[in-house]
C-alpha positions in Angstrom: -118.2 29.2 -72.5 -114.7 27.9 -71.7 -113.4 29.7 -74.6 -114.8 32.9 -74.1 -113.4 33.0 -70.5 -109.9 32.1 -71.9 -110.3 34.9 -74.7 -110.9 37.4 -71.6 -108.2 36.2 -69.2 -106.1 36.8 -72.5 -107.3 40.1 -73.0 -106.8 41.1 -69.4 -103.0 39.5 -68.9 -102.8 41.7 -72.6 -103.2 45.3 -70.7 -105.4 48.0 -71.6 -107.9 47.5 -74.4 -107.4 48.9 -77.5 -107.7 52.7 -77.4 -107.0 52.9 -73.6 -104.3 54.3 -71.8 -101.8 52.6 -70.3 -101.6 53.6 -66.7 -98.5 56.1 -65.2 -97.9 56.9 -68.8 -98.4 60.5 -70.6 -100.1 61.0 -74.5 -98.1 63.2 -76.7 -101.1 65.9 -76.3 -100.6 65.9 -72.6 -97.0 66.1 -72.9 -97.6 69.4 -75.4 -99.9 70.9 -72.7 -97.3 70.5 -70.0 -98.1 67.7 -68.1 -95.4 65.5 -66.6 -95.7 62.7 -64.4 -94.9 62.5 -61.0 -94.8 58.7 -60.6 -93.4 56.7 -63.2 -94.9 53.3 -62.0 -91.7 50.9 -61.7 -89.9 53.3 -58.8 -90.3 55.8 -56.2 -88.2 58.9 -57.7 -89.2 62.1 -57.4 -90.6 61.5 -53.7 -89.1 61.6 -49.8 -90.0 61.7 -46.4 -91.5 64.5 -44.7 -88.9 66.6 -43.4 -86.3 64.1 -44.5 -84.1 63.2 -47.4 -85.0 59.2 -48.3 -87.9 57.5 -48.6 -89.3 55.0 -45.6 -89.5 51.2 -46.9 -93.0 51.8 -45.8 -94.0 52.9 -49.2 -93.6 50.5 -52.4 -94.2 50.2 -55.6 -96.9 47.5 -55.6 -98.4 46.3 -59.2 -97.9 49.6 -60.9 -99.2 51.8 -57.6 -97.0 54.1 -55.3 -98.4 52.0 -51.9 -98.5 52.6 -48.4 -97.8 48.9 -47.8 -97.0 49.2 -44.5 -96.0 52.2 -41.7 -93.6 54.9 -43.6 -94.8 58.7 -42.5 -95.9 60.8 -45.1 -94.0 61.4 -48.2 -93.8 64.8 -50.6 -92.9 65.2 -53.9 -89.1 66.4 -54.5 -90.1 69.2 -56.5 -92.8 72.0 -55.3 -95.5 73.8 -57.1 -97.4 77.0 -56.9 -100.3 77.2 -59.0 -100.9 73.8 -60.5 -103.3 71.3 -62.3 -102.5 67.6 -60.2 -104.3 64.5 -61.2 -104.3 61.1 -59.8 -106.2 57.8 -58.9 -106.5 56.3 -55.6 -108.0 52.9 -53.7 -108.4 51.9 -50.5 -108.5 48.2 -49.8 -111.3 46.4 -47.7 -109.1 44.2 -45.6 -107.7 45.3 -42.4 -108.3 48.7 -41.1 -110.2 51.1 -42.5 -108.5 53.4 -45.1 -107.4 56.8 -44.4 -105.4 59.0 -46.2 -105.0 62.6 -48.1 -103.7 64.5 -50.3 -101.4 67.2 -49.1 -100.4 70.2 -51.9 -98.3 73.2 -51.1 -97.0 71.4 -48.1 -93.9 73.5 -46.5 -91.5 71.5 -43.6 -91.4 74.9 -41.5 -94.0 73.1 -39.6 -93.4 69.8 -37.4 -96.1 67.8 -38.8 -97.5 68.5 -42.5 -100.7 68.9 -41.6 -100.5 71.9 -39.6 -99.1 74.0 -43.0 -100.9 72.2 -45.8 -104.7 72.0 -46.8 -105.6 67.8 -47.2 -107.8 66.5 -49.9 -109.8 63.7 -48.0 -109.4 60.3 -48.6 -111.6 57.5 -47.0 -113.4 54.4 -46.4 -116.2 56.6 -45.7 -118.4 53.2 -44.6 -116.4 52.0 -42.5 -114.1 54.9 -40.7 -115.7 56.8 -38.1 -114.9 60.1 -40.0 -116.9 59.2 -42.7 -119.9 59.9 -39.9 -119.1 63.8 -41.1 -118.9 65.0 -44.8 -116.3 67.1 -43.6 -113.7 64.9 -43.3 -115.0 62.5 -46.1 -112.9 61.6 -49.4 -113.0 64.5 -51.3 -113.5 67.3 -48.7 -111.3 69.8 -48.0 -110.5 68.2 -44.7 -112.5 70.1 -41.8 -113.7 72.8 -43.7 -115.2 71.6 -46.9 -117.8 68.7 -46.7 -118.6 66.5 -49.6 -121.5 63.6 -49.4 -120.2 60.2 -50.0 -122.1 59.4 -53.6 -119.5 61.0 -55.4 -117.4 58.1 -53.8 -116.7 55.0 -55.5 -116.8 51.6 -53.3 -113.7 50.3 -51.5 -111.4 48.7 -53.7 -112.4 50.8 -57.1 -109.9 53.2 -58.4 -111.3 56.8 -57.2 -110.2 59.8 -59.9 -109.0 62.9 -58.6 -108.4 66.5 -59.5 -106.9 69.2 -57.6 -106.6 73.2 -59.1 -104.4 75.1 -57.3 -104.3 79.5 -58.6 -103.2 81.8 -56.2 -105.5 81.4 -53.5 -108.4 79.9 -55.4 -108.7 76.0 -55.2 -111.3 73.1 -56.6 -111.2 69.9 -55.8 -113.1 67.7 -58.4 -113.7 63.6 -57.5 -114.5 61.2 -60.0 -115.4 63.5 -62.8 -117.2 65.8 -59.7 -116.7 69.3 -59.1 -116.9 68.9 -54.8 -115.3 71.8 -53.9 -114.6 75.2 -54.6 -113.0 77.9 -52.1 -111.4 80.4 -51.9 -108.6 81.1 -48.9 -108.1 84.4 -47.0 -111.9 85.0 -48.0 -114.2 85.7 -45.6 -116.1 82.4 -45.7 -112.7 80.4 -45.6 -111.3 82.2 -42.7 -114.9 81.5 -40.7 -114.9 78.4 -41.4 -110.7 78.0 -40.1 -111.9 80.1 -37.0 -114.0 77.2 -36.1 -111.6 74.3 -36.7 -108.4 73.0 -35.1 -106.5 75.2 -37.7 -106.9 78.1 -35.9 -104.3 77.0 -33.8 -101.9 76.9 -36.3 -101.0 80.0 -38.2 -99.1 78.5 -41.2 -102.1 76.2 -42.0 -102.8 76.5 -46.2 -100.6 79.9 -46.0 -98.2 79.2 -48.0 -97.9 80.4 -52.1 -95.9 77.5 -52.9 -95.2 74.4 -51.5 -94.9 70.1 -52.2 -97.6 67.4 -53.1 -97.7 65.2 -50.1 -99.7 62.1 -49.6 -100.6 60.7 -46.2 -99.7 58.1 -44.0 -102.4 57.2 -41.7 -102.1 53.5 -40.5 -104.1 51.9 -43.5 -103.0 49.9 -47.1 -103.7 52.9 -50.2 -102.4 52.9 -53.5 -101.8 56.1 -56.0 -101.1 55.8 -59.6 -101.3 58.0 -62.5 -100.0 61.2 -60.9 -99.9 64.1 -62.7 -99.4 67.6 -62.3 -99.3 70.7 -65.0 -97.6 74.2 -63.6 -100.2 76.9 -64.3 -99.1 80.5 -65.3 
């Protein structure tokens, strides 16, 4: 038994198995279908501040993850994207509070707060944070306007696999391997459904063509690695 456990703490100090992927890193297939990678997993280029030009010592590169280690306001992406094909893994940690976090994409800075200009992908300890008492602000939903039921999230701790499809004004949200949402903004259904939120109040919200990836900074410990994006025609 002894040896066995050696052989797997080998295999495990060893990286990825065989066949397996190394994480932050691109295949020479993705790389002929466009992808490129918008964290490299050793630094923080490529990202900034919200409305600012550095990044806050807040986020770190912990054990091959872009980490919100401690406070640092949310960050975007240098670069901005109009229809795109983003990819990325997540985790939330079960010590101290409760995760919460999202994904931002075609975030602007005309507004004071990123929120009120860009549409959230959820992300959160949906057991523990009292948000995850609605599927509307669970991981995965479009935050106030898009539910999604918590199976299709993995347990605190685990990696959580994310994709977001961004064409013109039609967007899908997909969370580990599962389609969750599907909308389609300035339709009928999505401008009910802002009518009856807090975005109402804010006229910029999810109106712009173009914008940055942002991810959140909401007082808890979460990781990101393997970010990815693809431009779309």
């Amino acid at each position: 038994m002894r040896g066995a456990a050696t052989l797997g703490l080998a295999l495990l100090l060893a990286g990825p198995l065989a066949g397996q992927q190394a994480p932050n890193t691109l295949t020479e297939a993705e790389r002929a279908e466009g992808w490129v990678l918008l964290f490299d997993g050793e630094t923080t280029a490529g990202w900034r501040n919200y409305r600012a030009d550095t990044l806050g010592r807040g986020w770190q590169v912990v054990d091959g993850a872009l980490t919100r280690a401690r406070r640092g306001g949310d960050i975007i992406t240098r670069e901005q994207f109009a229809n795109f094909e983003l990819v990325l893994e997540w985790r939330l940690t079960p010590r101290g509070p409760a995760g919460n976090s999202g994904i931002f994409y075609r975030a602007t800075e005309a507004p004071l707060v990123i929120y009120m200009g860009a549409a959230e992908m959820q992300i959160l300890d949906n057991q523990r944070h009292p948000d995850g008492r609605s599927e509307l602000t669970s991981s995965g939903a479009n935050y106030g306007l898009h539910p999604v039921p918590h199976r299709y999230t993995r347990p605190v701790g685990q990696w959580n696999e994310v994709r977001i499809r961004a064409e013109g004004n039609h967007i899908q949200h997909w969370l580990n391997g599962n389609k969750v949402v599907d909308f389609e903004i300035d339709s009928p259904d999505w401008r009910a459904r802002v009518e009856a939120s807090k975005f109402r109040d804010w006229p910029l919200y999810a109106r712009a063509a173009s914008g940055h990836i942002g991810l959140q900074e909401h007082g808890s410990v979460v990781a990101f690695r393997n970010i990815k994006v693809k431009r779309l025609p």
